[in-house]
C-alpha positions as a Markdown table, in Angstrom:
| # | Residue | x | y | z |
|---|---|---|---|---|
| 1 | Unk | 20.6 | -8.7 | -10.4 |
| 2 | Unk | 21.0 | -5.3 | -9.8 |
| 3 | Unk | 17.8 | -3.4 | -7.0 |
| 4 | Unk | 17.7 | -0.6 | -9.7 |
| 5 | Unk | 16.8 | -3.0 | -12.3 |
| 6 | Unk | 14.6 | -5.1 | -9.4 |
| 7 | Unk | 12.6 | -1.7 | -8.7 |
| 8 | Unk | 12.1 | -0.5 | -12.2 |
| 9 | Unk | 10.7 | -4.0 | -12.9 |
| 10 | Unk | 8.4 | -3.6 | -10.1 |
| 11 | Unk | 7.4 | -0.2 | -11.0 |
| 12 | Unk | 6.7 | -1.4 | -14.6 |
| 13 | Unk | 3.4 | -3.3 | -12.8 |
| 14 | Unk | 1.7 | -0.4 | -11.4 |
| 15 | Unk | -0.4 | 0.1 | -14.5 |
| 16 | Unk | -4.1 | -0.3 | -14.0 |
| 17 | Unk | -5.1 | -4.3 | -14.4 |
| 18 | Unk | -9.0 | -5.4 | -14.0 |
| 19 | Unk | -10.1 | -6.0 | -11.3 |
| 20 | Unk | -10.0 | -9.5 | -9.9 |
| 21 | Unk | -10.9 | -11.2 | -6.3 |
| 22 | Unk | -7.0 | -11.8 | -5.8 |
| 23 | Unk | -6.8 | -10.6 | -2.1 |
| 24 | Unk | -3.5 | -10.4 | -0.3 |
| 25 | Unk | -2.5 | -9.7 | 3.6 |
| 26 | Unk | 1.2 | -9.2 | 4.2 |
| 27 | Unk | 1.2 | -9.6 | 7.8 |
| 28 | Unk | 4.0 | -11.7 | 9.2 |
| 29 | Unk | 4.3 | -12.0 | 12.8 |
| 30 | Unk | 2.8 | -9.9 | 15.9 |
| 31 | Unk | 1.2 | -6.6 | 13.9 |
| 32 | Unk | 0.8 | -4.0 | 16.5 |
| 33 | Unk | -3.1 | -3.2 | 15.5 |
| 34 | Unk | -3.5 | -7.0 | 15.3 |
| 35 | Unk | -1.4 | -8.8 | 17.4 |
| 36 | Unk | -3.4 | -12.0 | 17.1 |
| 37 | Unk | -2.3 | -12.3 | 13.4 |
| 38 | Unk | -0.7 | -16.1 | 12.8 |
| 39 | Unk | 0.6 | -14.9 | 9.5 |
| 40 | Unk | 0.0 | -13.5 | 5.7 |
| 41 | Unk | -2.3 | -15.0 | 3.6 |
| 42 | Unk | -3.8 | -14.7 | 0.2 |
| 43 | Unk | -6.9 | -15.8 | -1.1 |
| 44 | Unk | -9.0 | -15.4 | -4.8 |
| 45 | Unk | -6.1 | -17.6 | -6.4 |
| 46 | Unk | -6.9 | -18.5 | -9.9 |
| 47 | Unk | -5.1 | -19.9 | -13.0 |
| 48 | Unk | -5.8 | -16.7 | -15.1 |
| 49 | Unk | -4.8 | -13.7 | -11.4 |
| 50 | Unk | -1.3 | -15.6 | -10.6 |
| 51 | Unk | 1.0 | -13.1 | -12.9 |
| 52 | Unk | 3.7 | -11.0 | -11.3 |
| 53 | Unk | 2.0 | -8.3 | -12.1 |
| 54 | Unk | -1.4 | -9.3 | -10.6 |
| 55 | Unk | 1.0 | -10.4 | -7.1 |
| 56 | Unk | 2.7 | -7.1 | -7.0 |
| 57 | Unk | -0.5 | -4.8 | -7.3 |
| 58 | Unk | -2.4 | -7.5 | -4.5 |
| 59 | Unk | 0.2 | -7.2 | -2.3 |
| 60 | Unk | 0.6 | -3.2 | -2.6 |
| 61 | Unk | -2.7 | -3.5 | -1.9 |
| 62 | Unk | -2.8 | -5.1 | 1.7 |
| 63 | Unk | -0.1 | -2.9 | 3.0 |
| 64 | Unk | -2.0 | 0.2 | 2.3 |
| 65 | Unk | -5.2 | -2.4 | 3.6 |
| 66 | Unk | -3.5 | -3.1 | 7.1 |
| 67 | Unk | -2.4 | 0.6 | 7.6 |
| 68 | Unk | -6.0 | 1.3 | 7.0 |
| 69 | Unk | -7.1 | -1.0 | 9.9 |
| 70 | Unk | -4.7 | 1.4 | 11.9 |
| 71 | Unk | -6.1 | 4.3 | 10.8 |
| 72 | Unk | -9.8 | 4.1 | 9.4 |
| 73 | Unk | -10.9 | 6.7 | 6.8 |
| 74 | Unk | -13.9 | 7.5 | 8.9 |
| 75 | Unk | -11.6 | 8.2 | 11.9 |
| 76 | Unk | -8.9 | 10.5 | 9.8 |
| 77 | Unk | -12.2 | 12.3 | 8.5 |
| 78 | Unk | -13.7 | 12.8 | 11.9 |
| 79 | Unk | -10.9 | 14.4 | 13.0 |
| 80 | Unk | -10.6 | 16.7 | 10.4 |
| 81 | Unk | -7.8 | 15.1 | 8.1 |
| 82 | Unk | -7.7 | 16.5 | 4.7 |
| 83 | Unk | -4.8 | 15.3 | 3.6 |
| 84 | Unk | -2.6 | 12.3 | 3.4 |
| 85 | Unk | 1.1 | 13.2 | 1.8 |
| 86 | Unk | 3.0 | 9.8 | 1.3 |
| 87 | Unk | 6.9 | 10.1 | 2.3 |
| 88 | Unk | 9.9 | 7.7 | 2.1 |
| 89 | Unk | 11.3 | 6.3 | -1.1 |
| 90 | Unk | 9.3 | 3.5 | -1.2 |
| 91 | Unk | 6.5 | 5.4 | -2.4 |
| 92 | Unk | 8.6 | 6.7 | -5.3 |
| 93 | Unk | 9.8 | 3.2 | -6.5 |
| 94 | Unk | 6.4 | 2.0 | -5.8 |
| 95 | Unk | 3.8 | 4.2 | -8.2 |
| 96 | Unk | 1.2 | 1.4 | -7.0 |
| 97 | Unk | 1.4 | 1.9 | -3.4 |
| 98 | Unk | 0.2 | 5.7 | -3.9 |
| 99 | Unk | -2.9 | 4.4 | -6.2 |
| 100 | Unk | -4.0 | 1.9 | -3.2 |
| 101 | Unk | -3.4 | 5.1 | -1.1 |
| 102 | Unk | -5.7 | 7.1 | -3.4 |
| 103 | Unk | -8.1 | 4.0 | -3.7 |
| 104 | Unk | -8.2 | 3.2 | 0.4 |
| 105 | Unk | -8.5 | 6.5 | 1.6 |
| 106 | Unk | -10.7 | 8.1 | -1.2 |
| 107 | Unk | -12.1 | 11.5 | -0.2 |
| 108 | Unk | -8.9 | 12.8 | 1.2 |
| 109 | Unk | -6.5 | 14.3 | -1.0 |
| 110 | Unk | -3.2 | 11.8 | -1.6 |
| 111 | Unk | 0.4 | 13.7 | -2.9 |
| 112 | Unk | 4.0 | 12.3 | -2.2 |
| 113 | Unk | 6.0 | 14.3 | 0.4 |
| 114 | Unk | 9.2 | 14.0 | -1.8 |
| 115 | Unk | 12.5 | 11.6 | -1.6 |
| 116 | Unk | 13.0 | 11.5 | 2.2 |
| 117 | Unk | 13.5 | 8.1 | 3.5 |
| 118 | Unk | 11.3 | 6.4 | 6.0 |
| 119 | Unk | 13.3 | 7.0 | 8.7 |
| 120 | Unk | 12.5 | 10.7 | 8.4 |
| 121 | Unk | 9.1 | 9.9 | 9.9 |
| 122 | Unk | 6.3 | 7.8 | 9.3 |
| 123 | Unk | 5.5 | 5.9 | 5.8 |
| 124 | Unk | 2.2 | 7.9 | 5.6 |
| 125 | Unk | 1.7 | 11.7 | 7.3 |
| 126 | Unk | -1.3 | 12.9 | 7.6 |
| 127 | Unk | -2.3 | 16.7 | 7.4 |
| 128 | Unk | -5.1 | 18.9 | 9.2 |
């Protein structure tokens, strides 16, 4: 299968689904910010929360979760951060990962800082 068709797939589940206890943590092995971590997990699985769909958004989620645990919300806002400006492509093939962005860190104002990779700097910059 082609990854175009493999992202376009992916970026047809980032449409708003209700809201369900289906909790997901990506972490794999030895997370800087929490290097005890054995592993991912997910918990809140039911018959009727187990589509792709309802996977995809849950684990967009706990990405945007962990980085959060890196960077609180109240510590971005005490130091004056206005502004978060998502960058890399990832972002742009992932609509979803912007709306936990926008979700996680509400208050702040979210944008996408255009098609530079991730190896232009870091997944998420933030602004003063």
């Amino acid at each position: 299968m082609p990854e175009d068709l493999i992202w376009q797939k992916l970026a047809s589940f980032s449409a708003p689904l209700p809201k369900n206890n289906l909790t997901i943590s990506p972490l794999l092995i030895n997370e800087r910010a929490t290097p005890l971590a054995t592993g991912a997990w997910a918990e809140g699985i039911r018959t009727h929360n187990v589509s792709l769909a309802e996977l995809y958004q849950a684990t967009c989620s706990g990405i945007i979760r962990n980085i959060a645990t890196i960077l609180p919300l109240e510590t971005l806002l005490a130091q004056g951060v206005k502004e978060i400006i998502c960058t890399g492509s990832i972002f742009n093939r992932h609509p979803y990962l912007v709306t936990s962005v926008q979700e996680t860190f509400n208050g702040l104002s979210v944008s996408l800082g255009g098609e530079c990779d991730a190896a232009y700097g870091a997944v998420i910059a933030c602004i003063m």
